[in-house]
C-alpha positions as CSV (number, residue, x, y, z in Angstrom):
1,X,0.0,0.0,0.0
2,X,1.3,3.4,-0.8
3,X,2.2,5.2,2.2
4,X,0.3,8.1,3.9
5,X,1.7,11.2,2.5
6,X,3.2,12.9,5.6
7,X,1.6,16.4,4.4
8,X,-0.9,17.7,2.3
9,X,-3.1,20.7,2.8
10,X,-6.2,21.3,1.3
11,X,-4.7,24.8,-0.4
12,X,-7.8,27.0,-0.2
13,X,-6.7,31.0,-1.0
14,X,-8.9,33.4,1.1
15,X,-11.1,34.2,-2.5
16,X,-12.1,30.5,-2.8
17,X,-16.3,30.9,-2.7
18,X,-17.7,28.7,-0.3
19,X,-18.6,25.8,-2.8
20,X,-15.0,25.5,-4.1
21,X,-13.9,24.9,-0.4
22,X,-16.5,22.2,0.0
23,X,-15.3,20.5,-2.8
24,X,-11.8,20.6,-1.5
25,X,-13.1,19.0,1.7
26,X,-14.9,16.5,0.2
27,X,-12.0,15.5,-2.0
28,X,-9.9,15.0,0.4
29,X,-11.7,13.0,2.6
30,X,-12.2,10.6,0.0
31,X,-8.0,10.8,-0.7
32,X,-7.8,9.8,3.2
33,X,-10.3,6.9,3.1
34,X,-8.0,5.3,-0.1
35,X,-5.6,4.8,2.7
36,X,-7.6,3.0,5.7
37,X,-7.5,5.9,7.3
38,X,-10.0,5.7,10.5
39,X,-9.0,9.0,11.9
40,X,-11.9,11.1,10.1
41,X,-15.5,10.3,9.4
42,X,-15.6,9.7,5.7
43,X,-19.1,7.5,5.9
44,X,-21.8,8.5,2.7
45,X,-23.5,10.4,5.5
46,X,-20.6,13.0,6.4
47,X,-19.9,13.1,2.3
48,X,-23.9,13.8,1.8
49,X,-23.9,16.3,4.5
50,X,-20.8,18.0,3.2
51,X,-22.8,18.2,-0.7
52,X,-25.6,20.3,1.2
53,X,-23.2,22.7,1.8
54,X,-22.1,22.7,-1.7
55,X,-25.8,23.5,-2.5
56,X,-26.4,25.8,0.0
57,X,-23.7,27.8,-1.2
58,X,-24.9,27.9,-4.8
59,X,-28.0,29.1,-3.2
60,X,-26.2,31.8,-1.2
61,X,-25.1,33.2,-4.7
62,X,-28.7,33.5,-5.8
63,X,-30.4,35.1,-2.4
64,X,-27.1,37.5,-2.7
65,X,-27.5,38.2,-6.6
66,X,-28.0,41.8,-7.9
67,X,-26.7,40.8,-11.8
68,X,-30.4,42.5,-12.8
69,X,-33.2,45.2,-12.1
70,X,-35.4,42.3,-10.3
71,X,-33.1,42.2,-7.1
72,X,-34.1,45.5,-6.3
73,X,-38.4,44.8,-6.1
74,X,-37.8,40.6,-5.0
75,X,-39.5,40.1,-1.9
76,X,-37.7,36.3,-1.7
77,X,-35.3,34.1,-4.1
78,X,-37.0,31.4,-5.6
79,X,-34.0,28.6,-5.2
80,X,-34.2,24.8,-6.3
81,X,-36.4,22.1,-4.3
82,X,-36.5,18.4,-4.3
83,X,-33.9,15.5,-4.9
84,X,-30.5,17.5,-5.6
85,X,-29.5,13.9,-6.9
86,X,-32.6,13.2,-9.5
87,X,-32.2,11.3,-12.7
88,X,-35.1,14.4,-13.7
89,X,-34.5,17.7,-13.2
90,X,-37.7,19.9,-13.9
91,X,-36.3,23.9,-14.9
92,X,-39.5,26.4,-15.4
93,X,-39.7,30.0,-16.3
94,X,-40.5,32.4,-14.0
95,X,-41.6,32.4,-10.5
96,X,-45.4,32.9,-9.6
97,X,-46.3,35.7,-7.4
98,X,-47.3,32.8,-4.6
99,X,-43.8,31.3,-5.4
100,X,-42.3,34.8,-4.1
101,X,-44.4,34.3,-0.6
102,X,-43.2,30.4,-0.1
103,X,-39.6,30.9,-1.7
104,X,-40.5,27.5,-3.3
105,X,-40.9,26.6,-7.0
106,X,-44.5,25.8,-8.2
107,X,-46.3,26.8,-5.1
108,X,-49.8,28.4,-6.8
109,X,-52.1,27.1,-9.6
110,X,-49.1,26.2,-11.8
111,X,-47.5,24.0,-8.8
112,X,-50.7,22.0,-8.8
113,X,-50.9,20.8,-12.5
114,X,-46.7,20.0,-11.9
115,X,-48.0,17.5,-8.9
116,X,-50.8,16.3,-11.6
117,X,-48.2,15.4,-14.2
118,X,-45.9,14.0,-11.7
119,X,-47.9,12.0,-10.5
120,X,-49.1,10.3,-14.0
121,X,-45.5,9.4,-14.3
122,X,-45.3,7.7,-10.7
123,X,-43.2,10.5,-9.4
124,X,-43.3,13.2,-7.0
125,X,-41.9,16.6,-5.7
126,X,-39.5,14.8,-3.7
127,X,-38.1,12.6,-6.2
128,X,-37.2,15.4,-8.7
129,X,-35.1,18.4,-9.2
130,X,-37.4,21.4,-9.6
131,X,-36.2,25.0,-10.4
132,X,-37.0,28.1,-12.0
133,X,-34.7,29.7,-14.9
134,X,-35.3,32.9,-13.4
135,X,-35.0,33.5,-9.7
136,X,-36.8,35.9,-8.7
137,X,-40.6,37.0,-9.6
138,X,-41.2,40.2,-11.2
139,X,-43.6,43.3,-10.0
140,X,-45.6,42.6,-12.8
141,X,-45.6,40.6,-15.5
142,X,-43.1,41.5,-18.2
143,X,-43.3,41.0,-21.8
144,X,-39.9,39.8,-22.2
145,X,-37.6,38.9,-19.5
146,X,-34.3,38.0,-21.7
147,X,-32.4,40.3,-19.5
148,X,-33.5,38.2,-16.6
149,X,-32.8,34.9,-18.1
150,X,-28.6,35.8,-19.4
151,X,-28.5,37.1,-15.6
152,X,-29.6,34.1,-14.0
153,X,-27.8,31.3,-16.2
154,X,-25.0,31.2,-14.5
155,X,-27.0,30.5,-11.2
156,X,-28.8,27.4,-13.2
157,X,-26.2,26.4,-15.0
158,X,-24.7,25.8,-11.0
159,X,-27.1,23.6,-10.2
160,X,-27.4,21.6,-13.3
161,X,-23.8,20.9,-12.8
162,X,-24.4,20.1,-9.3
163,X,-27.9,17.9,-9.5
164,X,-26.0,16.1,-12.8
165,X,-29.5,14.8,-14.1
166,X,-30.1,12.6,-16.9
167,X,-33.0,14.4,-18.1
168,X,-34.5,17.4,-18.0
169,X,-37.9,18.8,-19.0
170,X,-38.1,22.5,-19.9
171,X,-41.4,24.0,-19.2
172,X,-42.0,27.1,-21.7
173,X,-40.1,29.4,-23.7
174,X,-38.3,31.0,-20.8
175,X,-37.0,27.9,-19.4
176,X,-35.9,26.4,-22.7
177,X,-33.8,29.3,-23.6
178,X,-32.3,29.4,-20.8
179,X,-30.7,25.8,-21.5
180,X,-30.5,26.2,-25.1
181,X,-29.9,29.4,-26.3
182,X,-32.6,29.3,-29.3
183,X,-34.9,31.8,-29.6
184,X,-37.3,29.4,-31.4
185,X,-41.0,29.0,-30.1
186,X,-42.3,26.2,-28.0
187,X,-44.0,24.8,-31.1
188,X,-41.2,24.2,-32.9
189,X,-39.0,22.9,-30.3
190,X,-41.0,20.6,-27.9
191,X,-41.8,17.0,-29.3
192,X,-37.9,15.5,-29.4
193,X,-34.7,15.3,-27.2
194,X,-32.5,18.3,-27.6
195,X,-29.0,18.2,-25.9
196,X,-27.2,20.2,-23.5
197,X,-23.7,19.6,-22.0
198,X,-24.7,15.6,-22.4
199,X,-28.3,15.5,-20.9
200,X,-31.2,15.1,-22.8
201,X,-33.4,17.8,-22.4
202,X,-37.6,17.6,-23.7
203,X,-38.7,21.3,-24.2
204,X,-42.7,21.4,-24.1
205,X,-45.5,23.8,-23.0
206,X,-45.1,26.5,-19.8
207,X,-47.2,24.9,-17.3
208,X,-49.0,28.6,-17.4
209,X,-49.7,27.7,-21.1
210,X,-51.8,24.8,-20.5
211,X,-53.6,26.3,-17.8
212,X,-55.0,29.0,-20.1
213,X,-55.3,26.8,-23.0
214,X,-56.2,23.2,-22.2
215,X,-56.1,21.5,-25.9
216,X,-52.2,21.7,-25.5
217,X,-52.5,19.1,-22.4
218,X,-52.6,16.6,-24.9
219,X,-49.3,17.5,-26.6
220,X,-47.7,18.3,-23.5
221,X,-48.3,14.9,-22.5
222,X,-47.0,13.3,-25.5
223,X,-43.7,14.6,-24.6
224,X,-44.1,13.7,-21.1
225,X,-44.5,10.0,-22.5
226,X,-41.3,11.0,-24.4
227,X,-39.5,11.2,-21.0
228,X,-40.7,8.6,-19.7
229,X,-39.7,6.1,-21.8
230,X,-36.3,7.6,-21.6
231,X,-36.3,7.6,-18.1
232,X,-38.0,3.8,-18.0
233,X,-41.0,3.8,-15.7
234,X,-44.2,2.2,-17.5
235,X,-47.2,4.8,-18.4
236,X,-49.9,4.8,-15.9
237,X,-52.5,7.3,-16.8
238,X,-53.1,10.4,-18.7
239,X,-53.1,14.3,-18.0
């Protein structure tokens, strides 16, 4: 066995964020545990504690954000819920006014048809990755909120990286550019697999959408099918 190396720091500089010095720590408890060694706790637990702080610090970025003009009216920070290890990561557009009470995605009207489809597919909040493209909910609602979206990528594009799904399911416009970059709309994009940074991601109608206009349920649920397949669990009902 190669020996214990006598030394080695974990070489954090005082300008590491908080994440980066989480990773650090969790990298090196895993060097220890190559080793035998029984002097620190390296169990799943301490290594799945230590990824919440990971999270928590992407999150600090977002509560602290002031990259565009909705930081200044935001009332809360709508951050990620559910499984921050799902195989399905669920990315919508932007928050609800109820969302911006609860600081939880989905928490009005829209939130309720999310549980709906979730459900069809034998899942459930818990079991998923849900987040909003744009963080925080606007005064009132804004015709175009590009601005928003480039300000907030960065901030989803941190928790994409750290949830790692194998799927994802863009609901609306908003959400899909904010993955993909293509100003194209919904119609032409939702009904196949796009790719970003290897995951598959189904683009398909803003849960909003299909509140005001029910006939889309039926496409929207053709792509849900889409996932599903992908993801393996048998259909069990219908939208």
């Amino acid at each position: 066995m190669e020996p214990i190396p006598q030394e080695r720091e974990i070489k954090s500089q005082p300008n590491n964020s908080f994440g980066d010095l989480t990773k650090e720590i969790t990298s090196y408890l895993k060097y220890l545990s190559q080793f035998g060694l029984r002097g620190v706790e390296c169990s799943d637990k301490t290594l799945k504690i230590i990824r919440s702080w990971e999270l928590s610090a992407i999150f600090l970025d977002m509560v602290s954000c002031k990259n565009c003009n909705l930081s200044e009216h935001r009332k809360r920070t709508v951050c990620g819920r559910g499984d921050a290890g799902a195989d399905l990561m669920i990315i919508g557009g932007m928050p609800e006014p109820e969302d911006a009470r609860t600081g939880e995605p989905y928490s009005g009207r829209e939130g309720e048809l999310l549980s709906k489809i979730l459900a069809a597919m034998n899942l459930n909040r818990e079991s998923v990755y849900i987040t909003p493209a744009v963080k925080c909910c606007a005064p009132e609602a804004p015709e175009s909120v590009t601005a928003n979206i480039k300000a907030c990528k960065a901030h989803l594009l941190k928790e994409v990286e750290f949830v790692k799904p194998k799927i994802i399911c863009a609901f609306g416009e908003r959400a899909s550019r904010a993955l993909l970059g293509v100003p194209l709309p919904i119609q032409r994009l939702r009904g196949r697999f796009h790719s970003f940074q290897g995951i598959q991601v189904m683009p398909t109608y803003s849960l909003g959408h299909l509140l005001a206009h029910a006939e889309d349920k039926r496409a929207t649920w053709e792509d849900i099918k889409l996932v599903m397949r992908s993801m393996g669990p048998a259909e069990q009902t219908e939208l």
